[in-house]
C-alpha positions in Angstrom: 3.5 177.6 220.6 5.0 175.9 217.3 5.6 178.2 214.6 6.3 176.8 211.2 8.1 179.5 208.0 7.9 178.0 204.7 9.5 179.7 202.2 8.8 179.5 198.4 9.1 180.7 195.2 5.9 183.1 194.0 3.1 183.0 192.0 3.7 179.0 191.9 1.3 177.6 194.8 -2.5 178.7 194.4 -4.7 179.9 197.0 -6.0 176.4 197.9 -2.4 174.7 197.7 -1.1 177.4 200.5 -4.4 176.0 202.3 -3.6 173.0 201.9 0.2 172.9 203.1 -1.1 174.9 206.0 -3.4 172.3 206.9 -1.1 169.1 206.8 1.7 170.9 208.3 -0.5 171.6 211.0 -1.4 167.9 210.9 2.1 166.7 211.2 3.3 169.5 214.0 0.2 168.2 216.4 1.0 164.5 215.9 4.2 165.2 217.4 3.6 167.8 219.7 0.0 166.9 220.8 -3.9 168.2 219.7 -4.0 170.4 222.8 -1.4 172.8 220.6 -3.4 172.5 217.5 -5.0 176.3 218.7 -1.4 177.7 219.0 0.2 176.1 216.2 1.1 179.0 213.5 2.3 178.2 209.9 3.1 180.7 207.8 3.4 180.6 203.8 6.2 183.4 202.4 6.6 183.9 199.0 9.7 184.8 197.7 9.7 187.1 194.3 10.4 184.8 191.3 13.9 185.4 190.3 15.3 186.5 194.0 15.4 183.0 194.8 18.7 180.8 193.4 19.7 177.0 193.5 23.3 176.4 192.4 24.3 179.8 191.5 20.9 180.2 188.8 17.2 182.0 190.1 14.2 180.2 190.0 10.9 181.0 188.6 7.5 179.3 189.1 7.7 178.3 185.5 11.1 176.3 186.3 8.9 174.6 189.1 6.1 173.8 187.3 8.5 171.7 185.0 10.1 170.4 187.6 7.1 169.1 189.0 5.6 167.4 186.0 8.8 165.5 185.9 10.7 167.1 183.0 
């Protein structure tokens, strides 16, 4: 029974994003493992409260991401 924890910064991933990640890691897990555990296979989102999370000594808030992720 695969079970999958992602971890993540709050209040930066929407509803349908969450959804979404849970669907393709899902995916992924059963092309590996096999369909037959695609019933059984559990991923679970976490969020983690903006500012508890840290990267080289500095926290992290869904703002930083956002920039991040548009490239600047």
């Amino acid at each position: 029974m695969p079970l999958v924890q992602i971890k993540g910064v709050g209040d930066y991933l929407t509803l349908q994003q969450k959804q979404e990640i849970i669907r393709k890691v899902t995916d992924a897990v059963v092309s590996v493992e096999g369909e037959g555990l695609r019933p059984v296979t559990w991923v679970i989102v976490e969020e983690v409260t903006p500012g508890a999370w840290g990267v080289g000594g500095q926290p992290v808030s869904a703002d930083m991401l956002r920039q991040m992720a548009k490239g600047s």
